[in-house]
N, C-alpha and C positions, 0 to 999 in steps of 0.2 A: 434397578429396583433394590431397594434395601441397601446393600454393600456395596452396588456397583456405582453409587453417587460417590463413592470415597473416594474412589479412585487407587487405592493401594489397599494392601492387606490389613488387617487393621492388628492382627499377631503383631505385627513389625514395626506399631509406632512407637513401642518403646526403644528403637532405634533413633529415637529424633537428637541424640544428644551425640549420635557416630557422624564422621563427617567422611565420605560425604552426604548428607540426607536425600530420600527418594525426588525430590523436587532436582537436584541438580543432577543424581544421576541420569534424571528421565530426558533435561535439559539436554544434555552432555551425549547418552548414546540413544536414545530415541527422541529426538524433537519435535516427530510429527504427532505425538502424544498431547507435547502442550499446544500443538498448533491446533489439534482438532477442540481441545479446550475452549482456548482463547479465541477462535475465532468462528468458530461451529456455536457455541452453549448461547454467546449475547445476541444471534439473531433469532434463539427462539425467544429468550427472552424479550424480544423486543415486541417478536409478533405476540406470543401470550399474554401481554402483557396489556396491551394495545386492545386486543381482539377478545382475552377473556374477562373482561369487564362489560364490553358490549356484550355480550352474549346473557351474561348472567343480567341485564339491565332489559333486554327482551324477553328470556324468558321466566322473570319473577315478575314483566310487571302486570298488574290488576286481569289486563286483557287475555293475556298468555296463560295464566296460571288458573285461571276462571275454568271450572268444568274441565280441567287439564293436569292430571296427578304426574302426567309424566314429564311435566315442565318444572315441578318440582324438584325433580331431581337431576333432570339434567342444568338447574338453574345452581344448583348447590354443587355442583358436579365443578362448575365454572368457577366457583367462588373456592372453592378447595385445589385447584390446579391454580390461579392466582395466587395464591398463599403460600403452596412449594415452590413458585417460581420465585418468588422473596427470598424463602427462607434455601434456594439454591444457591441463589446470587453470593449471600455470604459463604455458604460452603467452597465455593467456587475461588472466593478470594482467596482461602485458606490454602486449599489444595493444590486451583492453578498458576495462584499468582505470587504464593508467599505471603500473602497479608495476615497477621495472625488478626484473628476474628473472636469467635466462639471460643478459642483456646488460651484465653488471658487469665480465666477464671475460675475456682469451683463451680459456682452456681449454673454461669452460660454455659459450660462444656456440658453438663448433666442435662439442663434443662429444653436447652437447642438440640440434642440427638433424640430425646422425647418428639419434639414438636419437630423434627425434620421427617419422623416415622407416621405421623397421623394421616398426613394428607396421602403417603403412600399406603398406605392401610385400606385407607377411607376410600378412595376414589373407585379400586375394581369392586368395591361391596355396593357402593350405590349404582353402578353400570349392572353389578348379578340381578338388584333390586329392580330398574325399570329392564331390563331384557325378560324376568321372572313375568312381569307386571303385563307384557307386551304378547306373553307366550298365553295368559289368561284371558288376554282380549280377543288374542285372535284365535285358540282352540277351546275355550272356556266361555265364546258370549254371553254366558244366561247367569254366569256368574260376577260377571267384571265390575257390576254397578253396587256390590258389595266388596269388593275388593280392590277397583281402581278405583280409589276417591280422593280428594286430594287430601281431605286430613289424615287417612291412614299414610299416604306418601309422607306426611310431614312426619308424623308419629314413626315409621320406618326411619326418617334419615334420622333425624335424634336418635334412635337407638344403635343406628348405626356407627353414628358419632361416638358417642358413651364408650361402646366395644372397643372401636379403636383409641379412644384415649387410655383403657384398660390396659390393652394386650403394649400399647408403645410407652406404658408409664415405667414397665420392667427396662427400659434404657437408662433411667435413673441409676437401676442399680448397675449395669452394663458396662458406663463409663464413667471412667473416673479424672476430674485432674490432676497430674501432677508436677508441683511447681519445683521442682529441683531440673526436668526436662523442659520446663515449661511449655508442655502437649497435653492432647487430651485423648485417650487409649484404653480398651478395657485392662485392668491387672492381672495377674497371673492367675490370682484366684479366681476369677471368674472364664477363664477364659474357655475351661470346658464346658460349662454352662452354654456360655456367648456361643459357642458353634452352633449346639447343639439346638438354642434355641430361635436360631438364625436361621437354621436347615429347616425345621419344623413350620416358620411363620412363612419360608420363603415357598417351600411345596405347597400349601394348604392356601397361602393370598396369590403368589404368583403363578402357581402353575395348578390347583386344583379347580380356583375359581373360573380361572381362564377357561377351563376345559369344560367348566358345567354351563359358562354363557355359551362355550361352543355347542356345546351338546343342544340346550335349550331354543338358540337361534335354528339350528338344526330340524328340530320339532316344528318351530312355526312357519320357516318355508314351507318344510310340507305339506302341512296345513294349508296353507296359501293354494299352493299347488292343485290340492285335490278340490277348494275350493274352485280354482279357476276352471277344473277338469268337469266339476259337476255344475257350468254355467251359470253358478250361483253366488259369482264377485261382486255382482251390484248391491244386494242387500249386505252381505256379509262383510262387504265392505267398510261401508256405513258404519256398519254398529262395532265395528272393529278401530274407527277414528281414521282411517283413508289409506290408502296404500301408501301414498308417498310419505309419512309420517313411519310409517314401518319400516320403508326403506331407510331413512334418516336413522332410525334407531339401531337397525341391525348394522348400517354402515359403522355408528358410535363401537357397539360390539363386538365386531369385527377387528376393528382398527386396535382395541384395547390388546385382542388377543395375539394381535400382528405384532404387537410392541412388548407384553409382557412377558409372554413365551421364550423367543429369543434371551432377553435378559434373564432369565430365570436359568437355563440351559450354560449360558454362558458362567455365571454365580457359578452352578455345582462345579463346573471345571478348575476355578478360585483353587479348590482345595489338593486339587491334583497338579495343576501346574505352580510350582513355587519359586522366589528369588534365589540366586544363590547367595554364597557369602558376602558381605558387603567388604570392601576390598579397595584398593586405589580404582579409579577410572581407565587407566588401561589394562588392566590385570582382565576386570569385568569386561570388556566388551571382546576379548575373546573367548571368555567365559562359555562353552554353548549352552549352560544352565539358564544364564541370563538370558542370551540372547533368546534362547524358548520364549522365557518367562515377558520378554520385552518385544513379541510380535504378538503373544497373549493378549498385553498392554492395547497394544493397538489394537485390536480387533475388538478388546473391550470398551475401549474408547469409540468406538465406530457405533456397536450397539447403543452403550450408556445415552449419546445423541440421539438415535433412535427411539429409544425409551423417552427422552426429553420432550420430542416432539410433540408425547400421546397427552403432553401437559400445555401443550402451544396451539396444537392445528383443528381441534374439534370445530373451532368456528367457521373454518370453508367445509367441514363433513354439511353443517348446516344449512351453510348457504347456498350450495351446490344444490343438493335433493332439497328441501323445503323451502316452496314456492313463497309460502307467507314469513318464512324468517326472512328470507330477502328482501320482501315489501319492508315487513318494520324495521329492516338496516336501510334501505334506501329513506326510509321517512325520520329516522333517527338520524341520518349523518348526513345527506344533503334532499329533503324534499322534492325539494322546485327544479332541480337538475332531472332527476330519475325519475321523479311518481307522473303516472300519467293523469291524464284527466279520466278517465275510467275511476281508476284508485282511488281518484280522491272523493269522487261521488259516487261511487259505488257503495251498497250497504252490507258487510261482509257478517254472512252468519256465525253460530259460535262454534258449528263446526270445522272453520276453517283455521281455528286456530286450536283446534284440538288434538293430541296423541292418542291418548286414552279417554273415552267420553262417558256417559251413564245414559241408559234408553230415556231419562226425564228430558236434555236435551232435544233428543229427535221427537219428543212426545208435541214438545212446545214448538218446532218446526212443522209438525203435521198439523196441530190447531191454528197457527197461524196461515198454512197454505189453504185449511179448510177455510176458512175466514174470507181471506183474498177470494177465492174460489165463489164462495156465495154473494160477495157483493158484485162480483164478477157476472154472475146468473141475474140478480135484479136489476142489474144496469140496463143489461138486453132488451133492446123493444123485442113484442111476443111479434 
Protein backbone atom coordinates (compact mmCIF):
# COMPACT_ATOMS: atom_id res chain seq x y z
CA UNK A 1 0.00 0.00 0.00
CA UNK A 2 1.15 3.38 -0.71
CA UNK A 3 5.11 2.98 -0.97
CA UNK A 4 5.15 -0.47 -1.00
CA UNK A 5 3.87 -0.54 -4.91
CA UNK A 6 7.44 1.16 -5.62
CA UNK A 7 9.18 -1.29 -4.92
CA UNK A 8 12.32 0.69 -3.57
CA UNK A 9 12.86 3.68 -1.41
CA UNK A 10 11.71 6.50 -3.11
CA UNK A 11 14.87 8.93 -0.97
CA UNK A 12 17.13 6.87 -3.52
CA UNK A 13 15.63 7.63 -6.86
CA UNK A 14 17.67 10.33 -7.31
CA UNK A 15 20.19 7.61 -7.72
CA UNK A 16 18.87 6.65 -11.23
CA UNK A 17 21.88 8.19 -12.99
CA UNK A 18 24.69 5.90 -10.47
CA UNK A 19 25.28 2.71 -12.22
CA UNK A 20 24.62 0.39 -11.12
CA UNK A 21 20.68 1.31 -10.67
CA UNK A 22 18.28 -0.73 -8.10
CA UNK A 23 16.82 -2.71 -11.07
CA UNK A 24 20.23 -4.57 -11.75
CA UNK A 25 21.37 -4.52 -8.41
CA UNK A 26 18.26 -6.45 -7.41
CA UNK A 27 18.77 -8.57 -10.81
CA UNK A 28 22.28 -9.31 -9.88
CA UNK A 29 22.25 -10.29 -5.90
CA UNK A 30 18.63 -10.92 -5.22
CA UNK A 31 16.58 -12.43 -8.30
CA UNK A 32 13.94 -13.83 -6.44
CA UNK A 33 12.80 -10.22 -6.13
CA UNK A 34 12.02 -9.88 -9.85
CA UNK A 35 10.85 -13.28 -10.10
CA UNK A 36 8.19 -12.69 -7.51
CA UNK A 37 7.33 -9.62 -9.77
CA UNK A 38 7.36 -10.95 -12.89
CA UNK A 39 5.65 -13.82 -12.29
CA UNK A 40 3.39 -13.58 -9.14
CA UNK A 41 1.92 -9.56 -10.04
CA UNK A 42 0.39 -10.91 -14.07
CA UNK A 43 -1.63 -13.71 -12.69
CA UNK A 44 -3.51 -11.40 -10.42
CA UNK A 45 -3.77 -9.38 -12.87
CA UNK A 46 -5.26 -11.63 -15.12
CA UNK A 47 -7.73 -12.94 -12.48
CA UNK A 48 -8.82 -9.22 -11.59
CA UNK A 49 -8.98 -8.36 -14.46
CA UNK A 50 -11.15 -10.97 -15.83
CA UNK A 51 -13.30 -11.45 -12.60
CA UNK A 52 -13.47 -7.67 -11.51
CA UNK A 53 -15.52 -6.46 -14.27
CA UNK A 54 -18.03 -9.44 -13.70
CA UNK A 55 -18.62 -8.46 -10.50
CA UNK A 56 -19.16 -4.82 -10.82
CA UNK A 57 -21.57 -5.91 -14.02
CA UNK A 58 -23.67 -8.05 -11.34
CA UNK A 59 -23.64 -6.03 -8.70
CA UNK A 60 -24.65 -2.57 -10.46
CA UNK A 61 -27.05 -4.13 -12.42
CA UNK A 62 -30.98 -2.87 -12.26
CA UNK A 63 -31.80 -6.18 -10.14
CA UNK A 64 -28.89 -6.24 -7.77
CA UNK A 65 -28.80 -2.62 -6.85
CA UNK A 66 -32.79 -2.37 -6.58
CA UNK A 67 -33.57 -1.91 -2.62
CA UNK A 68 -29.80 -2.94 -2.09
CA UNK A 69 -27.51 0.06 -0.91
CA UNK A 70 -24.85 -2.28 -0.20
CA UNK A 71 -24.43 -3.35 -3.90
CA UNK A 72 -23.64 -0.10 -4.26
CA UNK A 73 -20.63 -0.09 -2.92
CA UNK A 74 -19.40 -3.03 -3.34
CA UNK A 75 -20.17 -2.54 -7.08
CA UNK A 76 -17.89 0.70 -7.02
CA UNK A 77 -15.54 -1.12 -4.80
CA UNK A 78 -15.03 -3.49 -8.25
CA UNK A 79 -14.77 -0.66 -10.49
CA UNK A 80 -11.92 1.05 -8.30
CA UNK A 81 -9.69 -2.29 -7.85
CA UNK A 82 -10.12 -2.60 -11.97
CA UNK A 83 -8.62 0.71 -12.25
CA UNK A 84 -5.42 0.04 -9.97
CA UNK A 85 -4.94 -3.03 -11.65
CA UNK A 86 -4.34 -0.76 -15.01
CA UNK A 87 -2.85 1.82 -13.52
CA UNK A 88 -0.38 -1.22 -11.66
CA UNK A 89 0.51 -2.81 -14.78
CA UNK A 90 2.42 0.28 -15.98
CA UNK A 91 4.08 0.85 -12.73
CA UNK A 92 5.12 -2.60 -12.86
CA UNK A 93 6.85 -1.92 -16.33
CA UNK A 94 8.70 0.66 -14.82
CA UNK A 95 9.93 -0.80 -11.82
CA UNK A 96 9.94 -4.55 -12.78
CA UNK A 97 10.82 -4.65 -16.14
CA UNK A 98 12.80 -1.36 -17.00
CA UNK A 99 10.24 0.01 -19.36
CA UNK A 100 10.22 3.58 -18.70
CA UNK A 101 6.45 4.50 -18.65
CA UNK A 102 5.15 7.37 -16.51
CA UNK A 103 8.80 8.60 -16.21
CA UNK A 104 9.26 10.30 -19.74
CA UNK A 105 7.62 13.24 -18.79
CA UNK A 106 6.60 16.19 -16.47
CA UNK A 107 3.06 16.06 -16.63
CA UNK A 108 2.62 11.80 -16.57
CA UNK A 109 5.35 11.52 -13.69
CA UNK A 110 2.96 14.07 -11.48
CA UNK A 111 -0.23 13.11 -12.78
CA UNK A 112 0.17 9.04 -12.64
CA UNK A 113 1.46 9.05 -8.73
CA UNK A 114 -1.94 11.26 -8.12
CA UNK A 115 -4.04 8.65 -9.85
CA UNK A 116 -2.00 5.61 -8.64
CA UNK A 117 -2.96 6.94 -4.91
CA UNK A 118 -6.99 7.27 -5.42
CA UNK A 119 -8.01 4.01 -5.84
CA UNK A 120 -5.62 3.06 -2.81
CA UNK A 121 -7.27 5.63 -0.75
CA UNK A 122 -10.61 4.90 -1.91
CA UNK A 123 -11.07 1.29 -1.71
CA UNK A 124 -10.55 0.62 2.58
CA UNK A 125 -13.12 3.89 2.85
CA UNK A 126 -15.91 2.49 0.87
CA UNK A 127 -15.20 -1.24 2.59
CA UNK A 128 -15.31 1.15 6.41
CA UNK A 129 -18.61 2.60 4.49
CA UNK A 130 -20.69 -0.74 3.80
CA UNK A 131 -19.10 -2.76 7.12
CA UNK A 132 -20.44 0.81 9.04
CA UNK A 133 -23.81 0.37 6.88
CA UNK A 134 -23.83 -3.56 7.81
CA UNK A 135 -23.22 -2.86 11.74
CA UNK A 136 -26.58 -0.41 11.33
CA UNK A 137 -28.62 -3.27 9.89
CA UNK A 138 -27.90 -5.54 12.04
CA UNK A 139 -27.66 -3.65 15.65
CA UNK A 140 -29.53 -0.69 14.68
CA UNK A 141 -32.88 -2.30 12.75
CA UNK A 142 -35.29 0.45 13.39
CA UNK A 143 -33.06 2.76 11.97
CA UNK A 144 -31.52 1.15 8.65
CA UNK A 145 -34.53 2.27 6.45
CA UNK A 146 -33.08 5.80 6.99
CA UNK A 147 -29.89 5.20 6.76
CA UNK A 148 -29.34 2.14 4.23
CA UNK A 149 -30.77 3.47 1.21
CA UNK A 150 -29.33 3.30 -1.74
CA UNK A 151 -29.21 7.02 -2.70
CA UNK A 152 -27.51 7.91 0.48
CA UNK A 153 -24.88 4.83 -0.61
CA UNK A 154 -24.43 6.74 -3.76
CA UNK A 155 -24.22 10.26 -2.21
CA UNK A 156 -21.46 8.41 0.48
CA UNK A 157 -19.28 6.91 -2.41
CA UNK A 158 -18.98 10.43 -4.20
CA UNK A 159 -17.94 12.02 -1.20
CA UNK A 160 -15.77 9.50 -0.78
CA UNK A 161 -14.44 9.87 -3.99
CA UNK A 162 -13.93 13.84 -3.77
CA UNK A 163 -11.80 13.07 -0.28
CA UNK A 164 -9.70 10.96 -1.92
CA UNK A 165 -8.91 12.92 -4.92
CA UNK A 166 -8.24 15.74 -2.15
CA UNK A 167 -5.85 14.00 0.14
CA UNK A 168 -3.86 12.10 -3.40
CA UNK A 169 -3.97 15.52 -5.44
CA UNK A 170 -0.88 16.57 -2.74
CA UNK A 171 1.43 13.96 -5.11
CA UNK A 172 1.29 16.63 -7.55
CA UNK A 173 3.43 18.46 -5.42
CA UNK A 174 5.31 15.14 -4.02
CA UNK A 175 6.86 14.24 -7.35
CA UNK A 176 8.72 15.82 -9.48
CA UNK A 177 10.32 15.02 -12.98
CA UNK A 178 13.67 15.31 -13.63
CA UNK A 179 14.94 15.35 -17.14
CA UNK A 180 18.73 15.65 -16.66
CA UNK A 181 18.24 11.87 -14.60
CA UNK A 182 15.58 11.24 -16.63
CA UNK A 183 13.35 9.73 -13.39
CA UNK A 184 10.62 10.67 -11.55
CA UNK A 185 11.52 11.04 -7.59
CA UNK A 186 10.40 13.46 -4.81
CA UNK A 187 13.30 16.41 -4.54
CA UNK A 188 15.07 17.25 -1.73
CA UNK A 189 12.83 19.95 -0.79
CA UNK A 190 10.12 18.14 -0.30
CA UNK A 191 11.41 15.22 1.06
CA UNK A 192 10.72 16.03 4.72
CA UNK A 193 7.38 16.82 4.00
CA UNK A 194 7.01 13.37 1.78
CA UNK A 195 7.85 11.19 4.83
CA UNK A 196 6.05 12.94 7.07
CA UNK A 197 3.00 12.92 5.10
CA UNK A 198 3.31 9.35 3.94
CA UNK A 199 3.47 8.09 7.73
CA UNK A 200 0.43 10.11 8.61
CA UNK A 201 -2.02 8.97 5.44
CA UNK A 202 -0.41 5.43 5.80
CA UNK A 203 -1.41 5.02 9.78
CA UNK A 204 -4.82 6.76 9.55
CA UNK A 205 -6.02 4.81 5.72
CA UNK A 206 -3.78 1.76 6.35
CA UNK A 207 -3.82 0.88 9.68
CA UNK A 208 -6.46 3.09 11.65
CA UNK A 209 -9.32 2.20 9.12
CA UNK A 210 -8.31 -1.33 9.18
CA UNK A 211 -8.80 -1.55 12.87
CA UNK A 212 -12.06 0.49 13.12
CA UNK A 213 -13.66 -2.29 10.31
CA UNK A 214 -12.17 -4.69 12.71
CA UNK A 215 -13.43 -3.25 15.58
CA UNK A 216 -17.01 -2.66 14.00
CA UNK A 217 -17.21 -6.37 12.24
CA UNK A 218 -16.54 -7.25 15.89
CA UNK A 219 -19.68 -5.47 17.27
CA UNK A 220 -21.96 -7.16 14.74
CA UNK A 221 -21.04 -10.73 15.43
CA UNK A 222 -21.92 -10.17 18.57
CA UNK A 223 -24.86 -8.99 17.87
CA UNK A 224 -25.60 -11.84 15.63
CA UNK A 225 -24.70 -13.90 18.40
CA UNK A 226 -26.80 -12.71 21.08
CA UNK A 227 -29.43 -12.57 18.56
CA UNK A 228 -28.97 -16.29 17.88
CA UNK A 229 -28.72 -16.75 21.88
CA UNK A 230 -32.17 -15.16 22.30
CA UNK A 231 -33.92 -17.62 19.53
CA UNK A 232 -34.88 -14.55 17.70
CA UNK A 233 -32.73 -15.13 14.09
CA UNK A 234 -35.76 -15.65 12.15
CA UNK A 235 -37.12 -12.26 12.36
CA UNK A 236 -34.04 -10.49 12.86
CA UNK A 237 -32.77 -11.95 10.25
CA UNK A 238 -34.99 -10.80 7.80
CA UNK A 239 -35.04 -7.42 8.44
CA UNK A 240 -31.21 -7.37 8.71
CA UNK A 241 -31.07 -8.72 4.71
CA UNK A 242 -30.01 -12.60 5.56
CA UNK A 243 -27.21 -13.94 7.11
CA UNK A 244 -25.48 -15.12 4.38
CA UNK A 245 -25.13 -11.69 2.87
CA UNK A 246 -23.55 -10.77 6.28
CA UNK A 247 -21.24 -13.30 5.88
CA UNK A 248 -20.18 -12.24 2.45
CA UNK A 249 -19.71 -8.73 3.78
CA UNK A 250 -17.63 -9.51 6.76
CA UNK A 251 -15.60 -12.07 4.69
CA UNK A 252 -14.92 -8.71 2.19
CA UNK A 253 -13.86 -6.97 5.76
CA UNK A 254 -11.88 -9.35 6.95
CA UNK A 255 -9.85 -10.16 4.06
CA UNK A 256 -9.21 -6.14 3.56
CA UNK A 257 -7.73 -6.25 7.06
CA UNK A 258 -5.81 -9.51 6.43
CA UNK A 259 -3.96 -7.65 3.49
CA UNK A 260 -3.74 -4.13 4.76
CA UNK A 261 -2.32 -4.57 8.13
CA UNK A 262 0.60 -6.60 7.08
CA UNK A 263 1.56 -4.02 4.32
CA UNK A 264 1.13 -1.23 6.68
CA UNK A 265 3.50 -2.92 9.33
CA UNK A 266 5.96 -3.82 6.93
CA UNK A 267 5.96 0.20 5.31
CA UNK A 268 7.04 1.42 8.96
CA UNK A 269 10.05 -0.84 8.93
CA UNK A 270 10.89 0.97 5.11
CA UNK A 271 12.51 3.51 7.40
CA UNK A 272 14.46 1.47 9.68
CA UNK A 273 15.89 -0.97 7.47
CA UNK A 274 18.08 0.95 4.69
CA UNK A 275 20.41 0.25 1.59
CA UNK A 276 23.74 0.66 2.04
CA UNK A 277 26.18 2.56 -0.13
CA UNK A 278 25.77 1.84 -3.78
CA UNK A 279 29.03 0.49 -4.81
CA UNK A 280 30.31 -2.20 -7.52
CA UNK A 281 28.18 -5.56 -7.40
CA UNK A 282 30.59 -7.50 -5.50
CA UNK A 283 31.69 -5.06 -2.92
CA UNK A 284 27.58 -5.02 -2.20
CA UNK A 285 26.84 -8.41 -1.76
CA UNK A 286 29.15 -8.99 1.06
CA UNK A 287 27.95 -5.88 2.21
CA UNK A 288 25.80 -7.22 5.49
CA UNK A 289 23.91 -3.72 5.18
CA UNK A 290 22.61 -4.97 1.93
CA UNK A 291 22.21 -8.16 2.33
CA UNK A 292 19.66 -6.88 5.59
CA UNK A 293 18.24 -4.55 3.49
CA UNK A 294 17.82 -7.24 0.47
CA UNK A 295 15.96 -10.18 2.40
CA UNK A 296 13.88 -6.86 3.57
CA UNK A 297 13.27 -6.80 -0.18
CA UNK A 298 12.04 -10.01 -0.35
CA UNK A 299 9.71 -10.24 2.34
CA UNK A 300 8.37 -6.95 1.08
CA UNK A 301 7.85 -8.41 -2.17
CA UNK A 302 6.05 -11.37 -0.63
CA UNK A 303 3.56 -9.01 1.16
CA UNK A 304 3.23 -6.22 -1.63
CA UNK A 305 1.68 -9.61 -3.68
CA UNK A 306 -0.38 -10.22 -0.90
CA UNK A 307 -1.68 -6.73 -0.83
CA UNK A 308 -2.34 -7.20 -4.70
CA UNK A 309 -4.48 -9.93 -4.20
CA UNK A 310 -7.02 -7.79 -2.01
CA UNK A 311 -7.43 -5.90 -5.61
CA UNK A 312 -7.80 -9.42 -7.63
CA UNK A 313 -9.86 -12.14 -5.46
CA UNK A 314 -13.00 -10.44 -4.00
CA UNK A 315 -14.97 -12.20 -6.66
CA UNK A 316 -14.52 -15.89 -5.31
CA UNK A 317 -15.17 -14.06 -1.37
CA UNK A 318 -18.58 -13.77 -3.38
CA UNK A 319 -19.19 -16.42 -4.98
CA UNK A 320 -18.24 -18.72 -2.44
CA UNK A 321 -20.88 -17.34 0.43
CA UNK A 322 -23.48 -15.70 -1.91
CA UNK A 323 -25.96 -18.14 -3.14
CA UNK A 324 -27.55 -15.62 -5.65
CA UNK A 325 -24.10 -14.05 -6.91
CA UNK A 326 -23.48 -17.36 -8.07
CA UNK A 327 -26.90 -17.96 -9.92
CA UNK A 328 -26.23 -14.41 -11.82
CA UNK A 329 -22.48 -15.57 -12.70
CA UNK A 330 -23.73 -18.98 -13.82
CA UNK A 331 -26.63 -17.11 -15.87
CA UNK A 332 -24.15 -14.34 -17.14
CA UNK A 333 -21.29 -16.75 -18.44
CA UNK A 334 -22.94 -19.94 -19.36
CA UNK A 335 -26.95 -20.38 -18.78
CA UNK A 336 -27.79 -23.51 -20.37
CA UNK A 337 -24.72 -25.53 -18.78
CA UNK A 338 -25.34 -24.55 -14.86
CA UNK A 339 -29.04 -22.97 -14.37
CA UNK A 340 -31.37 -25.42 -13.45
CA UNK A 341 -34.82 -25.75 -14.30
CA UNK A 342 -35.80 -24.56 -10.80
CA UNK A 343 -33.90 -21.24 -11.68
CA UNK A 344 -35.11 -20.56 -14.40
CA UNK A 345 -38.91 -20.69 -13.53
CA UNK A 346 -38.62 -20.09 -10.25
CA UNK A 347 -39.90 -16.34 -9.18
CA UNK A 348 -37.12 -14.95 -6.91
CA UNK A 349 -38.18 -12.35 -4.31
CA UNK A 350 -36.31 -8.88 -3.82
CA UNK A 351 -35.05 -10.12 -0.92
CA UNK A 352 -32.85 -12.48 -2.31
CA UNK A 353 -30.93 -10.17 -3.80
CA UNK A 354 -30.61 -7.88 -1.12
CA UNK A 355 -27.69 -6.93 1.61
CA UNK A 356 -29.08 -4.19 3.25
CA UNK A 357 -33.06 -3.78 2.63
CA UNK A 358 -35.70 -1.19 4.13
CA UNK A 359 -39.04 -2.63 6.19
CA UNK A 360 -41.07 -1.17 2.70
CA UNK A 361 -39.79 -4.24 1.06
CA UNK A 362 -40.99 -7.05 3.47
CA UNK A 363 -44.05 -4.64 3.81
CA UNK A 364 -44.96 -5.46 -0.04
CA UNK A 365 -43.91 -9.24 0.61
CA UNK A 366 -46.55 -9.55 3.55
CA UNK A 367 -49.40 -7.92 1.31
CA UNK A 368 -48.70 -9.94 -1.44
CA UNK A 369 -48.61 -13.36 0.79
CA UNK A 370 -51.81 -11.87 2.53
CA UNK A 371 -53.35 -11.66 -1.08
CA UNK A 372 -52.25 -15.39 -2.13
CA UNK A 373 -53.48 -16.34 1.25
CA UNK A 374 -57.15 -15.05 0.61
CA UNK A 375 -57.69 -16.21 -2.62
CA UNK A 376 -56.36 -19.29 -1.31
CA UNK A 377 -59.42 -19.32 1.55
CA UNK A 378 -62.23 -18.50 -1.35
CA UNK A 379 -61.00 -21.25 -3.65
CA UNK A 380 -62.00 -23.75 -0.83
CA UNK A 381 -65.19 -25.46 -1.05
CA UNK A 382 -66.91 -24.81 2.57
Amino acid sequence: MQNLTYGMPSSTENQSDITPNYLEIFNHMAPQIAIIDRVISPIFYVIGLTANPITTKIWLSSRMRKNNSSAIYVGVLSIVHTVFLLLHIIQELNFAWGVATYTRMSVMCEVFNMAIFIPQYYAPLLVLAFTVERYIAVNHPFVKERFCTVKRAIYVSIGLLIFSLQIASLQTYIWRYHPAQGSCYPPEEVESFEKVWTLTTELILFMFVPICVLVVNILVIREIRRITYQSALPQQARGCGGQTSTITLLSVSFYLICTLLPASIVFALQGVIKPGEITDLNTMAEDPTWKRYLQYMTIRKVVEEICLSNYSCYFFIYYITGQIFRKEVRKLCCWRLFTSEKDKIGVTSKTEYTLVVTDNTYKSDAISENRHRNKSEKSTPM
